[in-house]
N, C-alpha and C positions, 0 to 999 in steps of 0.2 A: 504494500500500500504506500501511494505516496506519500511524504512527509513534505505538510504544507510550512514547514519552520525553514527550512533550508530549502535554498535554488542550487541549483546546475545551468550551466552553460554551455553548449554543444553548438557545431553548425551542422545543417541539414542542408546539402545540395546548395550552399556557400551563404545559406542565410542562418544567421544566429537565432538562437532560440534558446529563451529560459525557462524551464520548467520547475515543478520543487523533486527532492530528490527522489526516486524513488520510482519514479515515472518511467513506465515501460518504453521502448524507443518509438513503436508505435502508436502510440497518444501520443508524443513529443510529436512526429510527424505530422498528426490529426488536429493537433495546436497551431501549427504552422500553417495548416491549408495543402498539404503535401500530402496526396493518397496514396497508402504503402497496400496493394492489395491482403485481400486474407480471406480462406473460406473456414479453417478451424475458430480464429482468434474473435471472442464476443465478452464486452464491456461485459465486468459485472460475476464471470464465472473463469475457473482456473483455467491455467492458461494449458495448451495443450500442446501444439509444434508439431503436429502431424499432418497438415498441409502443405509446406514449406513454398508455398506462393511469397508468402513476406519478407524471401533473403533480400537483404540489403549489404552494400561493400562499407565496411569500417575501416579507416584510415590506421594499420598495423598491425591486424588482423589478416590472416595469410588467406581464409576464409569465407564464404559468405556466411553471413549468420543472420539467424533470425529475430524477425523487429518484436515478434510478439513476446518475445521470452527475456530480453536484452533491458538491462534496465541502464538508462541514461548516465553518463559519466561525463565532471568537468572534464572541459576542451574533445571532447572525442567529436570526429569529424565522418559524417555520414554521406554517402551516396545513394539516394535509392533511384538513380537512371541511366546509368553510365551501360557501355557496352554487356559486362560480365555481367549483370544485376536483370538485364534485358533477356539476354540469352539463357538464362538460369532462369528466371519464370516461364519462359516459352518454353523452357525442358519440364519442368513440373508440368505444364499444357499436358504435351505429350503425355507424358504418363497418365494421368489423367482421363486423359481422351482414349486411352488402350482397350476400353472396355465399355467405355460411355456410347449409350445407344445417339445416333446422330437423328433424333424425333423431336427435334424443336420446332416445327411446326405443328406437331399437334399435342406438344408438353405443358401442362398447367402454368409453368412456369417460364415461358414461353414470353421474352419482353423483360423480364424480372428477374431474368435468373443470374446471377452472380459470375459462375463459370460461362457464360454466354459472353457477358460483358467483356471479362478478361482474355479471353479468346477474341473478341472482336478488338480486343487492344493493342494484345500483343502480336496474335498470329499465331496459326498452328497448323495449316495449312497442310503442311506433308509431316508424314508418318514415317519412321521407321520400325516401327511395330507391322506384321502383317498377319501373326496370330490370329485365329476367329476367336468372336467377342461370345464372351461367358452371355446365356441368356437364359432369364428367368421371368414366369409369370407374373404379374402384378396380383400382392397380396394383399386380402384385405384385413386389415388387424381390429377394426371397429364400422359399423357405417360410418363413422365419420371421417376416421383417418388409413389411408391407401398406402401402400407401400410398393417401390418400385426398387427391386434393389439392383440390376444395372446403372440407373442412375447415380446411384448414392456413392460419395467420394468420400466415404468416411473421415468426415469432419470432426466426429463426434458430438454435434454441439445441442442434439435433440437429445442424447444421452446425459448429458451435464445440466440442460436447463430442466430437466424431467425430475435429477437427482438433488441438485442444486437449490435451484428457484423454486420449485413443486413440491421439494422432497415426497415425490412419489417413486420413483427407482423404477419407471416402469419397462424400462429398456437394457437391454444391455448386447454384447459382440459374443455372434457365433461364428466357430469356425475359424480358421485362421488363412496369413496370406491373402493371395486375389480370392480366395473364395470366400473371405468374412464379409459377413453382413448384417445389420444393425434384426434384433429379433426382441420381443417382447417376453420377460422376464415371468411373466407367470401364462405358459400353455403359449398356444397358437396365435390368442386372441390378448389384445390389449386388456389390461383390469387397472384403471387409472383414473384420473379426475376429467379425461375426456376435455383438456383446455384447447387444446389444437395451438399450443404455442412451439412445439415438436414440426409444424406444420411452417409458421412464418418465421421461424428461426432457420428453416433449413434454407441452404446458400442455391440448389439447387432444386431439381421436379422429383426429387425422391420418395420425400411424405406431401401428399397430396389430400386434399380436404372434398369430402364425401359430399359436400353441398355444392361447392362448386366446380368441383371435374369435369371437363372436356364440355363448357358450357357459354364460353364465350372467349375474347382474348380481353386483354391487361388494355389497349388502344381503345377497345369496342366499348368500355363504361367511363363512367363519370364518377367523382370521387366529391364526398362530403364528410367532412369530420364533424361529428356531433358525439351528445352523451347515452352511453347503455341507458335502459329503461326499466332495467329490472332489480340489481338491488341500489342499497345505501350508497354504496363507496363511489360512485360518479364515476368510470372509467369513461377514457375518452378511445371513441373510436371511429373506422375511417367506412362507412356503406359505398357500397362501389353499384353502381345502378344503370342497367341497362335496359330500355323498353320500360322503363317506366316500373319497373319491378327489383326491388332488391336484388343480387345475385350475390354475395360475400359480404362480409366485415370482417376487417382485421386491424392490424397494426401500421397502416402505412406510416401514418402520421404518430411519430415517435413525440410528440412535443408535451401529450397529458403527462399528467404525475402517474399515470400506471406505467411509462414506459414503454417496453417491450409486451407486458400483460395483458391478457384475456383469459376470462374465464369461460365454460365452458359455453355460459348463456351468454356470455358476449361476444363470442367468438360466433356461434352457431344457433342462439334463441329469436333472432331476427325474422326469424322464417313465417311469424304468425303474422306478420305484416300483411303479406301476401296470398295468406288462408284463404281457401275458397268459404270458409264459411265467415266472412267476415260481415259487418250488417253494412248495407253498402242502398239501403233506403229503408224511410221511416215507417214505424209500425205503429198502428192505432187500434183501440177493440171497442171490437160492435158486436151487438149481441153474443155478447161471452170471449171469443176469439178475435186472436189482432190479426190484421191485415197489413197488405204495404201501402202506403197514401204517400201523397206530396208532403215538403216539406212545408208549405204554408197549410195548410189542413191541420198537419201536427202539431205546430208550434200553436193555431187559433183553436183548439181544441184544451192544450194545455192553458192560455192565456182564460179563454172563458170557464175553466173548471177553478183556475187560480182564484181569477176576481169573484164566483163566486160563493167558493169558499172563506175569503175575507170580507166579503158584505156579511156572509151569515155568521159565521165562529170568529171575524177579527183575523187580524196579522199573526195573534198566537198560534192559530190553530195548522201553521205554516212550518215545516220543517227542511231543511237543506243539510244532508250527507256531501260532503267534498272526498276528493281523492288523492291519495299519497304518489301517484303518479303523474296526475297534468301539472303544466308549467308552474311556476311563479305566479306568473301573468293571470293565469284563468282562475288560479287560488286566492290572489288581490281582488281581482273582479268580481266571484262569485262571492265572497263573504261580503265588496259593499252592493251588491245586487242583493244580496237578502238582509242588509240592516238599512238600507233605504229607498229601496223601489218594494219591496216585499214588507218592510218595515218587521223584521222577526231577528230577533238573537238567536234563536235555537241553529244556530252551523256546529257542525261540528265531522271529526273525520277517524278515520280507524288510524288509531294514535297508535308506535309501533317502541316508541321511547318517551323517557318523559323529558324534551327538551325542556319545555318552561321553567320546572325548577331547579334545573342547572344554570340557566340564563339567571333565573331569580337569584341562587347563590350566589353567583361571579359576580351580580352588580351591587349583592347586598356589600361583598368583602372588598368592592372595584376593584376588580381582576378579571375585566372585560377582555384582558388580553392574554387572558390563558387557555382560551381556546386551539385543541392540537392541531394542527394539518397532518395530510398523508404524507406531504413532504417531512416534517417531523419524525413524524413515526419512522418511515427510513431509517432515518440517520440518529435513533435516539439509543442511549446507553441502558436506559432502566425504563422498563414497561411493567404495569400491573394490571392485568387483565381479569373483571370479578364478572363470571359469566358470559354465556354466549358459544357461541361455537362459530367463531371468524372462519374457519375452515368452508363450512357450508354458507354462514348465514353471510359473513362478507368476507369473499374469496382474494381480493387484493388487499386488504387492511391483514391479513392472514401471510399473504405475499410479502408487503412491507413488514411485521413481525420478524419473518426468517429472515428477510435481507439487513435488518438490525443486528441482529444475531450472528448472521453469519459473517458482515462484512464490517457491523462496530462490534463486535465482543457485546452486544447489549443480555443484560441479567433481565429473563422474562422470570415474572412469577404470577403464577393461576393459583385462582382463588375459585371452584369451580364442585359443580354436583355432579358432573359427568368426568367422564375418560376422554376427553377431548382429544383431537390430534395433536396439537400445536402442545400438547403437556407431556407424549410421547420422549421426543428426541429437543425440542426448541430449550423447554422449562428448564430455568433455576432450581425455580423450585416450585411445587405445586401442592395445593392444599383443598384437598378431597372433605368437601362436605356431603351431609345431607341433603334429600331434594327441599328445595327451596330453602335453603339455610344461608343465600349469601348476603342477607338484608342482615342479619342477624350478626354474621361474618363483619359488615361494616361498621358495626356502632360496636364491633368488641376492638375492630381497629384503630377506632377514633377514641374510644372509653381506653384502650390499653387493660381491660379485662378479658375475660375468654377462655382456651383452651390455649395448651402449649404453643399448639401451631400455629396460631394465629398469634402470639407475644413474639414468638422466632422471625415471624414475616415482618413484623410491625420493627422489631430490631434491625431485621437487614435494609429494611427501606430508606429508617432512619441515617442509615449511612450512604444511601446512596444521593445523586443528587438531580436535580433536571428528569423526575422520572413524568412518564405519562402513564395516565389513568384514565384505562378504556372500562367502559363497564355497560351491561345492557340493561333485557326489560326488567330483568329479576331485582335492581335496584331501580326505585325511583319514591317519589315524593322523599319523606324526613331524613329517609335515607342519604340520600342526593346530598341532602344539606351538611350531614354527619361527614359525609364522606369528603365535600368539597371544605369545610373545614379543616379534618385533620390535613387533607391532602396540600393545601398551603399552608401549614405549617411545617412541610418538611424540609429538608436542603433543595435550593436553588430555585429552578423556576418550571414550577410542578404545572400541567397541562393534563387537558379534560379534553376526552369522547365519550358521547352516551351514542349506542348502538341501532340507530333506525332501519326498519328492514327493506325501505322500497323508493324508488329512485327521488324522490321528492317529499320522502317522508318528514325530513327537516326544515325543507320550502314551505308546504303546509301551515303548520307550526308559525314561522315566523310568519307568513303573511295574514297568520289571525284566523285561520278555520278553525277557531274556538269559539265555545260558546260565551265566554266573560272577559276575551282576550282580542284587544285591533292588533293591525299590524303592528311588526317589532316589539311583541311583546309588553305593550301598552295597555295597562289591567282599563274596562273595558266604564271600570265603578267611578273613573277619574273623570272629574268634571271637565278638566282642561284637555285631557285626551282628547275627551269627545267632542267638545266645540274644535278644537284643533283638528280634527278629521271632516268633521261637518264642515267648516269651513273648504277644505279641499275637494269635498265633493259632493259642495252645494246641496244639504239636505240634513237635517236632523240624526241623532241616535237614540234608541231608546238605552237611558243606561240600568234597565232589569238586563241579568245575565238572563242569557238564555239556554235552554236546555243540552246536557253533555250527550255523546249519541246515546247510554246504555237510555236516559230518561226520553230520549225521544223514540225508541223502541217501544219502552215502558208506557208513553203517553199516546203512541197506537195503540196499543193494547188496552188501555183503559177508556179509548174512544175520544183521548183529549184533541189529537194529532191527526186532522183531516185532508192533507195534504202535505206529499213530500217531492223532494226534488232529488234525485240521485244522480252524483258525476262521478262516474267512473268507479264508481265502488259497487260492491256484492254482498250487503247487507244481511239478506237471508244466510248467506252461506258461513260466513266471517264470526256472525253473531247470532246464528240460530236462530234466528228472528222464527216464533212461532207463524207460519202462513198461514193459518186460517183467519189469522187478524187483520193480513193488509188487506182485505173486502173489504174492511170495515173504512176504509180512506174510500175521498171520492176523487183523490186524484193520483196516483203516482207514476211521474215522469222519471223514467232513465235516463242518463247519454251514456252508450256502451258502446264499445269493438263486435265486441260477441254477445250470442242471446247466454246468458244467464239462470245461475238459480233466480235470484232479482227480476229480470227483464221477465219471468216468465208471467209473473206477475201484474205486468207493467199496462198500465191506461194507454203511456204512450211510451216508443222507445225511438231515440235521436242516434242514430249512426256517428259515430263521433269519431275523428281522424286520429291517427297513431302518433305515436314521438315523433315519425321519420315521414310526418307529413306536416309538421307546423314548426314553426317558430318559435322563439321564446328563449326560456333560461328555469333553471334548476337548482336546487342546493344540495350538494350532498348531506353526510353525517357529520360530518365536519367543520359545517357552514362555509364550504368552500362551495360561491356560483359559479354557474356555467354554461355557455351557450347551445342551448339546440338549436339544429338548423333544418330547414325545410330541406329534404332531397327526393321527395317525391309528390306526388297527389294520386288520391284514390275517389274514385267518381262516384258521388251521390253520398260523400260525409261531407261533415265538416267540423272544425277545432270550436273546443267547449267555447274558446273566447268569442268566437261567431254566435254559436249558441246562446251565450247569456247575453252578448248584445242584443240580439234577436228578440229574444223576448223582453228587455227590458225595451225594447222599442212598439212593441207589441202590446206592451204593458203603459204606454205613455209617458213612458220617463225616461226617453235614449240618456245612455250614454255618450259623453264627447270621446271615444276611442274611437283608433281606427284599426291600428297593428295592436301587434303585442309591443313595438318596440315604445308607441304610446305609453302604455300601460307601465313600462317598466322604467322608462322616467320620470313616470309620477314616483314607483318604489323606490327609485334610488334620491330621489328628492325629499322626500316623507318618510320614508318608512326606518326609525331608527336603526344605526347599525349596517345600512345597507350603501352609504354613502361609497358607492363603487364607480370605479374610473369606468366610463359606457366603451370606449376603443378596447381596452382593454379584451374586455369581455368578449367584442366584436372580433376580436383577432382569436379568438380561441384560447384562452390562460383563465386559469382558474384564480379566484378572486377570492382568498379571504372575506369572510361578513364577523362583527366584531357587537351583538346585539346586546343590548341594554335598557333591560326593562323591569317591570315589576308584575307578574302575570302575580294573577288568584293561583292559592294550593292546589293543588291536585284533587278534584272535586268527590273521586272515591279511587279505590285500590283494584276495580276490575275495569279500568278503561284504556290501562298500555298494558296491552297484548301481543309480542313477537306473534306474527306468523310463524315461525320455526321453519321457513326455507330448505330446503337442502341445493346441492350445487346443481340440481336439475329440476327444479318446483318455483316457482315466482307467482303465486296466486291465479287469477284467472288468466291471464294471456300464457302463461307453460304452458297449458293445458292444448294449447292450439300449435307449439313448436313440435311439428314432427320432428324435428332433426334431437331435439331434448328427450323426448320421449320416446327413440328410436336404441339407443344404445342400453347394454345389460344392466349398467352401473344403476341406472333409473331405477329398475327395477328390481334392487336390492334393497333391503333394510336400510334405513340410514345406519352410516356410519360402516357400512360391513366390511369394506375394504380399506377405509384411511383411518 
């Protein structure tokens, strides 16, 4: 590792270059702007030298040696173009090409591929190899991922990112000489986390990816970097689309804090986008059974069921479910579309953590700025992790853990009711509770009473310093408080994640789909809030809290609640909602993807467009925003934020929006905490939010409920990815393999 205290000085092809010591010759080169080829050598994991594409000529050195293994020394003087340096990669070519099938016209990889390029660089032209080429069938180790082993130049580097980055080991070398080839370590068949990062780490068409094989070329799409949809952690990834249809996602675009990373659903859960059963026009019910109708039908249908239920029962009798999945934008919108065109408090959304009362700690202690980032978590020395299973539930905050560990020496310690993975081979130390005992865990941490194991933990912590504290659903309200207490009293400068499970779980939250809470966490009871809101958006609040979701279940059920509004959420299914009670509503409107337990129900249902059809912005778990970008359109939806316009115009009280990017200069203008540079965002970087506010308590102890995910389950839209629900793994127990 390099050591940022000391510099070195070298020249590179007659230009000097300072680096700090430590620095392999190839990053010194990569510094410089000077490209040392390499198809082994990848940032990040050990180095390997079985390529030997990267000889370069060193000044006194009899030698070529290689860049990836060589670590930088004052005055040492590098060539990497000269005659001998030229001639020694075009001989590596060769070799190379000994066995390599000549099928680049119709290789996945084909445009992209690494050894294409270098070949096109250097030349390779003629052979003195005249051998016949070893040839084997294309194997399949998973539907997802293909294997072609003529191609493969054993690189190694789907084996090291598998063992390495994954610690899954799912690969290893059989066979020896020209007849080795990369084989999966347990049987025939892959038994893995199914990430396909085996797939865009390889330099060549070797591992090839089960969605997109022999399906179009690299030239023939178009390329949009936007955010996964499916859990917490916000990876950033690249849809490649052609005809107007998703065809891949991957990693082009290196720039997110995931890196190199995808998870399995990020990589290959995109696919529901383009479901043939997706609702693609609006459904109304007549005489018992719904039908497909126009979309002005739907919307004057819901409009006159609205207004008439507010002439008879009042604004109270009015309920609005939000969702942990639409943008920002639609989350700002709908909560002031139900507190002043709808005139009702009761919003509220399937809460997956309890952000509020970590926001309410940090500003009560001002320590607004101890919120962690992924970028953090990387590079941290000390993590304490109470609850959850990062493995499944957030598969790159799991990612970043090991890369702590493996690349700072960081001391992880679990505090936990399961056998997690990450407590395996990662952990310090790890302290096996009872089920549901880790609330309990945190106030004997903060009290320094308890059991053994928890005074040994509470001691080693105290020595350490800069730790972060991740923690999920199984902590939340006094806890919270307990916790963010003792936790800034330790050494240095202690940082907070609470665990949310679905892509917008924490955008929610901040833009106020609470029932007592406006955006930024501004408690809802405050006089000044709420003229300070009213003022921005030209219309009164009522400041009665309004109903939490369990109470607006509860207040169907007891016939209070005669109309509801559903965005994107699955109420029935989530919360058991007894159905023989929603009869008893005489209105309930959905916007959905898919029909539903919920939609089945439904008076009326709006087709409503996917992440990778609208615009907008997101928050992960970490309050880090970030841009979605439209990359396609699907005919006969359209985005919640149409939708609630729609009816708020319907309803006589347009809105002055047009975009979402509207909408979202009002939230970085108003909405505390959210004071985000707009370029910024617009260029794709993820944006620390820094919120400060004072919400209400936690209104009862059954309203943050993890979904409990696994790496192939994301609520209702998995349920539509064949490609997730195609592979064995799926169909295992949780846990049975990691």
């Amino acid at each position: 590792m390099a050591d940022s205290q000391q510099t070195v000085t070298l020249t590179i092809d007659g230009q000097p270059v300072t680096v700090p010591a430590g620095t392999l010759l190839i990053e010194a080169a990569k510094q410089a702007s000077i490209e040392v080829p390499s198809f082994c050598y990848y940032p990040g994991y050990t180095l390997q030298g079985a390529c030997r594409m990267c000889m370069v000529s060193i000044e006194k050195m009899s030698k070529l040696q290689t860049a990836c293994t060589t670590v930088v020394a004052n005055g040492m003087v590098v060539n990497t173009q000269n005659a001998e340096v030229v001639n020694g990669r075009k001989a590596m070519l060769e070799f190379l090409l000994t066995n390599h099938p000549l099928d680049c016209p119709v290789c996945d990889k084909g445009g992209e591929c690494e050894l294409q390029d270098a070949v096109f660089r250097y030349g390779a032209a003629e052979t003195r190899f005249v051998e016949t080429k070893h040839h084997q069938d294309e194997l399949k180790f998973s539907n997802l991922v293909y294997y072609d082993r003529p191609r493969c130049i054993l690189c190694y580097r789907c084996i090291r990112v598998c063992d390495e980055g994954m610690d899954v080991n799912a690969y290893g070398i059989g066979f020896r000489g020209s007849h080795s080839e990369i084989i999966p370590n347990r049987g025939e068949e892959l038994e893995c986390e199914e990430c396909g990062m085996c797939i865009d780490i390889c330099p060549v068409g070797a591992l090839t990816s089960g969605t997109y094989r022999y399906k179009t070329r690299p030239w023939e799409m178009e390329y949009t970097g936007t955010i996964c949809n499916h859990c917490g952690d916000g990876c950033k990834t690249t849809l490649s689309v052609r005809n107007n249809a998703i065809i891949r996602a991957n990693n082009r675009d290196h720039s997110g804090f995931n890196g190199e990373f995808l998870c399995a659903k990020g990589r290959f859960g995109w696919d529901f986008v383009n479901s043939e059963k997706r609702l693609t026009a609006p459904l109304v019910r007549h005489n018992g059974s719904q039908a497909a109708s126009s979309w002005e039908d739907a919307l004057d249908l819901t409009v006159r069921r609205l207004q008439g239920v507010m002439e008879k029962h009042g604004p109270g009798a009015v309920a609005v479910i939000g969702s942990n999945r639409t943008s920002n934008e639609e989350n700002y919108l709908l909560q002031r579309f139900a507190r002043t065109v709808l005139r009702t408090n009761h919003v509220d959304h399937h809460r997956t953590a309890d952000f509020s009362t970590l926001v309410a700690a940090l500003s009560e202690s001002k320590a607004t700025d101890r919120y962690a980032t992924m970028q953090d978590l990387g590079e941290a020395r000390s993590i304490l992790l109470i609850g959850s299973d990062p493995t499944h539930q957030h598969p790159l905050l799991a990612f970043k853990i090991r890369q702590a560990v493996r690349d700072h020496k960081a001391r992880l310690y679990i505090v936990n009711s399961a056998d997690i993975k990450l407590a395996l081979r990662q952990a310090a130390t790890f302290v096996k509770l009872g089920a549901g005992e880790e609330a309990m865990a945190v106030r004997d941490l903060a009290s320094g009473d308890g059991p053994e194991a928890i005074g040994s933990l509470r001691e080693k912590l105290g020595g350490e310093s800069d730790t972060i504290i991740i923690f999920g659903d199984e902590v939340q309200g006094d806890s919270i408080r307990e916790l963010v207490g003792w936790g800034l009293s330790l050494p240095g400068n202690t940082r907070f994640i609470a665990l949310g499970d679905y892509a917008n779980s924490r955008g929610a939250a901040d833009m106020g789909l609470l029932p007592g809470t406006l955006p930024g966490y501004q408690p809802l009871s405050s006089e000044a809030e709420r003229s300070r809101y009213a003022a921005v958006w030209g219309a009164p609040i009522a400041s009665e809290p309004g109903r939490n979701l369990r109470q607006i279940l509860e207040g169907i059920e007891a016939g209070d609640i005669h109309a509801l509004l559903v965005f994107g959420s699955n109420p029935v299914k989530t919360f058991e909602l007894l159905r023989e009670h929603l009869a008893r509503l005489d209105l309930l409107m959905v916007s959905e993807l898919f029909n539903t337990e919920t939609t089945e129900f439904a008076d009326v249902v709006l087709p409503a467009a996917s992440f990778a059809e609208k615009s907008g912005s997101v928050t992960n778990t970490c309050g880090q925003v970030q841009a979605i970008k439209k990359t396609m359109r699907k005919a006969g939806t359209r985005s919640d934020l149409e939708i609630i316009l729609g009816l708020a115009r319907e309803l006589g009280s347009p809105l002055a929006y047009r975009t979402a990017e509207d909408v979202l200069r009002e939230i970085i203008t108003h909405v505390p905490g959210y004071n985000v540079a707009l370029p910024s965002l617009l260029v794709g970087r993820a944006v620390p939010t820094r919120p400060n506010g004072a919400p209400p308590a936690l209104e009862r102890n059954d309203l943050v409920i993890s979904s409990h995910d696994t790496l192939f389950t994301s609520g209702t839209v998995s349920r539509f990815s064949w490609a997730l629900n195609s592979v064995n793994e799926a169909k295992r127990p949780h846990g049975h393999i990691f």
